[in-house]
C-alpha positions as CSV (number, residue, x, y, z in Angstrom):
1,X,32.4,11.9,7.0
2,X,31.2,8.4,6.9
3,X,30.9,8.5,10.7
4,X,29.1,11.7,10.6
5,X,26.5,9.8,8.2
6,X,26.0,7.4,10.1
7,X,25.3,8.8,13.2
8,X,22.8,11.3,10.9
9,X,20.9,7.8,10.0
10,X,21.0,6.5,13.4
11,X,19.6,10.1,14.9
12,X,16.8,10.2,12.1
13,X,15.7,6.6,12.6
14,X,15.8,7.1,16.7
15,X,13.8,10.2,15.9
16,X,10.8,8.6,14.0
17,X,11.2,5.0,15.4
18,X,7.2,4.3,15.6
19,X,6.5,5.2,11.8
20,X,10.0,3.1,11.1
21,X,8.4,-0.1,13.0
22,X,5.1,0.5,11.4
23,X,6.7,0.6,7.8
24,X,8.1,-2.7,8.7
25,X,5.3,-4.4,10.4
26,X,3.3,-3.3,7.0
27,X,6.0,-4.9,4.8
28,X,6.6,-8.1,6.9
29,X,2.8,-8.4,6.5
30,X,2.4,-7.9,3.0
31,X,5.2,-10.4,2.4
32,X,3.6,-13.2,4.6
33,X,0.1,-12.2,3.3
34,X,1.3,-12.3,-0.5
35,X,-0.6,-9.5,-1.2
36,X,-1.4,-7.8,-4.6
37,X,0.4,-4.6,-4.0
38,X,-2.7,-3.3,-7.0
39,X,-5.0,-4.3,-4.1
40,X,-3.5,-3.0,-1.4
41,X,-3.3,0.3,-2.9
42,X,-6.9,0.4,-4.0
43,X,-8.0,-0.1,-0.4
44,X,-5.8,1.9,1.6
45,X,-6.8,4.6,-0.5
46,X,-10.4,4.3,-0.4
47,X,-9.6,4.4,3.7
48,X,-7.7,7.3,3.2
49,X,-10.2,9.5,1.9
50,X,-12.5,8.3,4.5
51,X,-10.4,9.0,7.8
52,X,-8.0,11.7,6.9
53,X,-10.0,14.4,7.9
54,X,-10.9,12.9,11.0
55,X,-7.1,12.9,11.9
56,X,-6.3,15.9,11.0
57,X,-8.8,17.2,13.4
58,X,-6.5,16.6,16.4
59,X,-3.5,18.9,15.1
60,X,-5.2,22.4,16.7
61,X,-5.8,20.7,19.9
62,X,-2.1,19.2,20.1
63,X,-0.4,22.5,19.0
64,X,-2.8,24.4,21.3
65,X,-1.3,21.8,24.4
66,X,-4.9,20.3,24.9
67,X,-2.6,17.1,23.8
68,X,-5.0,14.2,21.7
69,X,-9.0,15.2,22.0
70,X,-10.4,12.1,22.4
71,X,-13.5,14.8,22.5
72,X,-13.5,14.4,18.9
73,X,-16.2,12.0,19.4
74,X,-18.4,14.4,20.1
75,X,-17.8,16.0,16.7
76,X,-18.5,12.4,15.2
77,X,-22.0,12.1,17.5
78,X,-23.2,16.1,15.8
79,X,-22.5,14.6,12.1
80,X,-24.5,11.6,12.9
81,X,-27.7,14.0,14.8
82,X,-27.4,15.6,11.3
83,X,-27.3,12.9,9.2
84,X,-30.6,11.2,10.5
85,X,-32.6,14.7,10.2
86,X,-31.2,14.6,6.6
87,X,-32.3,10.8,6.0
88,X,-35.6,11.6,7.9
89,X,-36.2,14.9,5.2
90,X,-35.3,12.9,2.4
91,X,-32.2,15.3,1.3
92,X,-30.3,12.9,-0.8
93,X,-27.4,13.7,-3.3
94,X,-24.5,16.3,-2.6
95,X,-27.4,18.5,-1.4
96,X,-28.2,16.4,1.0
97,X,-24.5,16.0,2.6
98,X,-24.3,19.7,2.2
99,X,-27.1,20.2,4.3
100,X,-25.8,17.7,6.6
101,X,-22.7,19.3,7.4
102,X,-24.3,22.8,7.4
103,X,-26.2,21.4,10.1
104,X,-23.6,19.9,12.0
105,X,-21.8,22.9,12.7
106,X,-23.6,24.5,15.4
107,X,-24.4,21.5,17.0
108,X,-20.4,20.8,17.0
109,X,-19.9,24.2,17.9
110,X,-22.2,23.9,21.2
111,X,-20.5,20.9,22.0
112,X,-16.6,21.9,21.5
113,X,-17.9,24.9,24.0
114,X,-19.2,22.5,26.4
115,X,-16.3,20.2,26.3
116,X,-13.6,23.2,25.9
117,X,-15.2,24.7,29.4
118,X,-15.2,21.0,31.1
119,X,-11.0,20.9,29.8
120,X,-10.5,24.3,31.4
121,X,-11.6,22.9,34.6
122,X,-9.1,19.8,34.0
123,X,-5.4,21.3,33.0
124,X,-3.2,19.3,32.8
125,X,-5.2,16.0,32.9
126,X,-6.8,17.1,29.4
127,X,-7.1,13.4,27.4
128,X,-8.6,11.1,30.4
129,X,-10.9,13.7,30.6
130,X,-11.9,14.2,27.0
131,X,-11.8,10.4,27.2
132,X,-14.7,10.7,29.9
133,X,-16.4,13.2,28.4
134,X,-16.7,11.0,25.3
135,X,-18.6,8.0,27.3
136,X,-20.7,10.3,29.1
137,X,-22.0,12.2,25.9
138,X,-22.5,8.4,24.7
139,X,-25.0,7.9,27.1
140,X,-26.7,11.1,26.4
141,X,-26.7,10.5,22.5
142,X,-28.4,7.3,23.4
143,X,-31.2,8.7,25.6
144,X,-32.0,11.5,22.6
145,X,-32.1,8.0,19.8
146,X,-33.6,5.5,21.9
147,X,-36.0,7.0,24.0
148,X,-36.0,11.0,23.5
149,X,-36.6,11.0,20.1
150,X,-40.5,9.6,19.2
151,X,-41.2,9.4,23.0
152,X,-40.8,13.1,23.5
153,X,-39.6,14.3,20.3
154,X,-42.6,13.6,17.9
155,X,-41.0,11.9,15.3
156,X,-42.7,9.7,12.8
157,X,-40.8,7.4,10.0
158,X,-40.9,4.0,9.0
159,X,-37.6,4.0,7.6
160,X,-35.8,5.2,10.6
161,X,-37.7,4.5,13.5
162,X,-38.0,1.1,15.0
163,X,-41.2,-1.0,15.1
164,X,-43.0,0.7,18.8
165,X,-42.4,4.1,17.3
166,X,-40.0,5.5,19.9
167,X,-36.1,5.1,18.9
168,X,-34.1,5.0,15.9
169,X,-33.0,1.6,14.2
170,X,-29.3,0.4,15.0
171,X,-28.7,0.8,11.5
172,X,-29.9,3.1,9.2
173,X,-29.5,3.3,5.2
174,X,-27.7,6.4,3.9
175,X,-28.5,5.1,0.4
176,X,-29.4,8.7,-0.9
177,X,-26.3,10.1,0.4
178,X,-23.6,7.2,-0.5
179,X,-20.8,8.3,-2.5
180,X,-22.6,11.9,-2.5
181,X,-19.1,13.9,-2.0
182,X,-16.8,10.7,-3.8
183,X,-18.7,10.7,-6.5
184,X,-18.6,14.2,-7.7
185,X,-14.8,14.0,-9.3
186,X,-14.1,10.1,-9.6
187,X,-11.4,8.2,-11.4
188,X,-12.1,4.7,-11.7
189,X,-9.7,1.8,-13.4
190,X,-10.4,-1.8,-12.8
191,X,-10.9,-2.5,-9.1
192,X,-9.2,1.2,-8.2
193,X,-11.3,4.0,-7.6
194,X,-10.0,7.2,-6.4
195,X,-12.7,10.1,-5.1
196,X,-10.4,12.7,-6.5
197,X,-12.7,15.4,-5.1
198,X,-12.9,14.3,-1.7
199,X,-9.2,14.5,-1.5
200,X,-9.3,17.9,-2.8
201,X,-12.1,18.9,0.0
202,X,-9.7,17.3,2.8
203,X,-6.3,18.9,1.2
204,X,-8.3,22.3,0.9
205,X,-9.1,21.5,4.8
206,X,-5.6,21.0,6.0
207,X,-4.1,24.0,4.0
208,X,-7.1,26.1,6.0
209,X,-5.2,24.4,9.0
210,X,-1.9,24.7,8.2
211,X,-2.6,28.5,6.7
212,X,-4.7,29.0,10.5
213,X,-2.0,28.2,12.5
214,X,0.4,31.1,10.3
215,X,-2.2,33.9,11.3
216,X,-2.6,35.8,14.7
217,X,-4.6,33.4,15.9
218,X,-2.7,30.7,15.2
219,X,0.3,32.5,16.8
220,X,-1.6,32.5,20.3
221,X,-2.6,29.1,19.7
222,X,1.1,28.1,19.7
223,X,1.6,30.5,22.7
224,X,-0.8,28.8,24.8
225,X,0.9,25.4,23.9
226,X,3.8,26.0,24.7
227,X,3.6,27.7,28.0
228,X,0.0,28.8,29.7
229,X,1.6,30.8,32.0
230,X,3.8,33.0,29.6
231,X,1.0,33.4,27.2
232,X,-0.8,34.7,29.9
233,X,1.9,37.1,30.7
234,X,1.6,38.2,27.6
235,X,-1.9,39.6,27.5
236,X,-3.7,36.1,25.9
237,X,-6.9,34.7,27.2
238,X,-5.4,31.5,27.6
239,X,-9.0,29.6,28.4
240,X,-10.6,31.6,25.1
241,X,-7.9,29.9,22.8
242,X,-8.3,26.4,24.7
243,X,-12.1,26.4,23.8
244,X,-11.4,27.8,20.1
245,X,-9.2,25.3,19.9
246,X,-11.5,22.3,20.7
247,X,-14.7,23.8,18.8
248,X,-12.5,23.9,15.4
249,X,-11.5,20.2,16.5
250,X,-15.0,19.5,16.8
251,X,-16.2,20.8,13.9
252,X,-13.7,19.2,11.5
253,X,-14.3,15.5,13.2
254,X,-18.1,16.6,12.6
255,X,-17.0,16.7,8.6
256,X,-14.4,14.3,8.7
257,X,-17.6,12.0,10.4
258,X,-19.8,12.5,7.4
259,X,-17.0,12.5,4.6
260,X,-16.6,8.9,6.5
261,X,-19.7,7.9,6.8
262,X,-20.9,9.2,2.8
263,X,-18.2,6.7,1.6
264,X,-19.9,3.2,3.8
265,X,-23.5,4.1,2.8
266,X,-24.6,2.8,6.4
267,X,-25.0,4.8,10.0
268,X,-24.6,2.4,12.6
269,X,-26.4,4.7,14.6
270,X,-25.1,3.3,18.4
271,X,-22.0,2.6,17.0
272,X,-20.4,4.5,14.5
273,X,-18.8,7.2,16.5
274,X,-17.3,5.0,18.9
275,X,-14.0,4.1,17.6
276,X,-13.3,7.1,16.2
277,X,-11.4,8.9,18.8
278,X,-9.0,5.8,19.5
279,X,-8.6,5.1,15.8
280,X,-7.8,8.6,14.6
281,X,-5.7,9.3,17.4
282,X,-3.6,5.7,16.7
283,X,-3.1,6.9,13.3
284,X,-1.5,10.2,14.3
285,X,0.8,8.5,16.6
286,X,2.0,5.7,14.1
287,X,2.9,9.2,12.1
288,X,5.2,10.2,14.2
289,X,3.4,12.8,16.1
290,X,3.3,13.1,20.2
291,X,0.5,14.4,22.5
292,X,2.5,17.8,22.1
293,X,3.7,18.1,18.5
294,X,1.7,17.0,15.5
295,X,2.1,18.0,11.7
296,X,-0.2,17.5,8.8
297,X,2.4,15.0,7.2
298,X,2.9,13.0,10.6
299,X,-0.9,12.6,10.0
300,X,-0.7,11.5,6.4
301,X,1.8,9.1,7.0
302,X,0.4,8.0,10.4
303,X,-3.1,7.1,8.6
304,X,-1.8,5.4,5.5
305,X,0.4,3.0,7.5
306,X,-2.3,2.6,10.4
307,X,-5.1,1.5,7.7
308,X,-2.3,-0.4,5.4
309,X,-1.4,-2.2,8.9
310,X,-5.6,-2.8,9.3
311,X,-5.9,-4.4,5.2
312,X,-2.7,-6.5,5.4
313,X,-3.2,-8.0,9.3
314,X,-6.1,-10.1,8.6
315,X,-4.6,-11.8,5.6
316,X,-1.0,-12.4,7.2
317,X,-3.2,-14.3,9.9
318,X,-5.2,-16.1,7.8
319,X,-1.4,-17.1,6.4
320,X,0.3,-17.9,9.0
321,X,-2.2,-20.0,11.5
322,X,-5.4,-20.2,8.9
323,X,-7.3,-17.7,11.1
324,X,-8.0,-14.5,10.1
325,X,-9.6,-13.5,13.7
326,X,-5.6,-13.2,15.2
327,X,-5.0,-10.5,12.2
328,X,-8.1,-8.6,14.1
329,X,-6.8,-9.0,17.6
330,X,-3.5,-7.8,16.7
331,X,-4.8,-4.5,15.0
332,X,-6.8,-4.1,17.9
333,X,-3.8,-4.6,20.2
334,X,-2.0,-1.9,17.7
335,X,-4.7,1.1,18.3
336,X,-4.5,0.2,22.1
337,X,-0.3,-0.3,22.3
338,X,0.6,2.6,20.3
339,X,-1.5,5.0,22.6
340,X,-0.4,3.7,25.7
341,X,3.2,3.3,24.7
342,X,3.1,7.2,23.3
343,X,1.5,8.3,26.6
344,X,4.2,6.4,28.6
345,X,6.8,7.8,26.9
346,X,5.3,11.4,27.1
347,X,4.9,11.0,31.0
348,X,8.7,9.9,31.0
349,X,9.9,13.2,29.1
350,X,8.4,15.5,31.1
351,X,9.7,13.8,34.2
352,X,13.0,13.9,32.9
353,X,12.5,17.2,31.8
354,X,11.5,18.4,35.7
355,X,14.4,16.4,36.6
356,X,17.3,18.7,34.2
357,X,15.2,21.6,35.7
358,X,16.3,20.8,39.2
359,X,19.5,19.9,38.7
360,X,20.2,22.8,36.7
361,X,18.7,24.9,39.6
């Protein structure tokens, strides 16, 4: 019995060894850092409502066997084309942010299409290519800020534009629309404040998921996943589900963007959207998830101890060599690490995979 146990233990922990070595990491850290555990959970909860939708954006694509859409970028660059027509109408409040991500859904929607149809052309090399596709529709979203929009977009703003009249300012105030969504159910004590009806908003958003992926649809979604050609067989358009897939990843990082974005009160508007795919797709790993199975509590846990990792880091460094900086080149060398090790170990399984094939043959 007590062998059995232990093995249990050892099979469990061998099973979820990157959120085990996160949880650790985080608790070495807070140790070191001597960190108010009051102020720890004030913050990573405050980065919780901000990112989690953004996360839970990658589970259709994963299920679907599009593996992590580092497309969701894209979603991120239609919240923040929306935002600045918002800020330029002078929508503020909860209308505003409603308006906002109305907006933002047919631009997402055109560009999940777009990238869903570039993917098709791409099996089996799906994440370096939405990877690719994220830097070239970077340069395109700069052409439309800095050069399209008031040079041949009539576009006229103090606020927004920059000095010549042609552009939009690197950063731009979303003072109307901070706090538009948080503030609408709040609880506040002391330094803690949770936006209790943002979390409702992103909960609501992941039971749509989880609920989506129970229907029809859903089925065929898992079809495709896990095997193209069967679910082929089998009378699915396997290209149609591949594209619904990445437009309902799209749309969600869109929201998750602005949910983001409402809670910082600043666009960075060359910047904003381009950690967004590396960060969200970090978290998700840290959870346990893998470029073929993800879950919405893999991305829970994944983006709690990826932000907890991001509070505590800087602290521990400025404890252990008086430097804060180190803390930031570790977390940085966290978001890189945990991709590359996830997608090393997921080009290992399915060569060992092809390998029991053959020998079985």
């Amino acid at each position: 019995m007590g062998k059995q146990s232990s093995w249990n233990i050892k099979k469990t922990v061998s099973t979820n060894i990157v959120p085990v070595v996160f949880t650790v990491l985080c608790l070495v850290g807070a140790i070191i850092a001597e960190a108010s555990p009051f102020f720890l959970l004030s913050s990573v909860i405050t980065r919780l409502a901000r990112n989690l939708l953004l996360v839970f954006s990658l589970i259709i694509p994963v299920v679907t066997g599009l593996g992590l859409n580092f497309g969701i970028v894209l979603g991120a660059m239609a919240a923040q084309i929306a935002l600045i027509a918002v800020v330029h109408w002078n929508i503020t409040g909860l209308g505003g942010f409603t308006v906002a991500a109305l907006l933002s859904v047919p631009i997402s929607i055109l560009f999940g299409w777009l990238t869903g149809k570039v993917l098709n052309k791409a099996k089996g090399n799906e994440m370096i290519t939405s990877m690719m596709l994220g830097f070239f529709a970077n340069g395109l979203y700069q052409l439309l800020f800095l050069f399209i929009l008031g040079g041949v977009i009539p576009m006229k703003n103090d606020t927004i534009m920059l000095p010549s009249g042609i552009g939009i300012k690197n950063t731009v105030s979303l003072k109307g629309l901070k706090y538009a969504l948080d503030n609408v159910i709040m609880i506040s004590h002391d330094s803690l404040a949770i936006p209790v009806f943002t979390f409702i908003i992103t909960a609501l958003l992941a039971l749509a998921i989880r609920f989506l992926l129970q229907t029809k649809l859903g089925q065929e979604l898992r079809c495709v996943g896990q095997d193209m050609n069967i679910a082929a067989t089998s009378g699915i358009d396997v290209d149609k589900m591949r594209i619904i897939a990445v437009i309902l990843s799209t749309v969600l990082a869109a929201w998750g963007q602005l949910i983001h974005l409402q809670n910082i009160g600043i666009l960075q508007t060359y910047g904003s959207h381009e950690q967004v795919g590396l960060f969200a797709v970090a978290s998700i790993l840290i959870g346990g998830a893998s470029v073929t199975k993800a879950t919405i509590g893999q991305a829970v846990l994944g983006t709690f101890l990826f932000h907890l990792l991001f509070i505590i880091s800087p602290m521990a460094g400025q404890k252990l060599v008086g430097e804060p900086q180190v803390g930031e080149y570790f977390r940085a060398f966290v978001a890189y690490g945990v991709i590359g090790v996830s997608l090393g170990l997921h080009a290992w399984q399915k060569q060992q995979a092809r390998k029991n094939k053959l020998e079985d043959i």
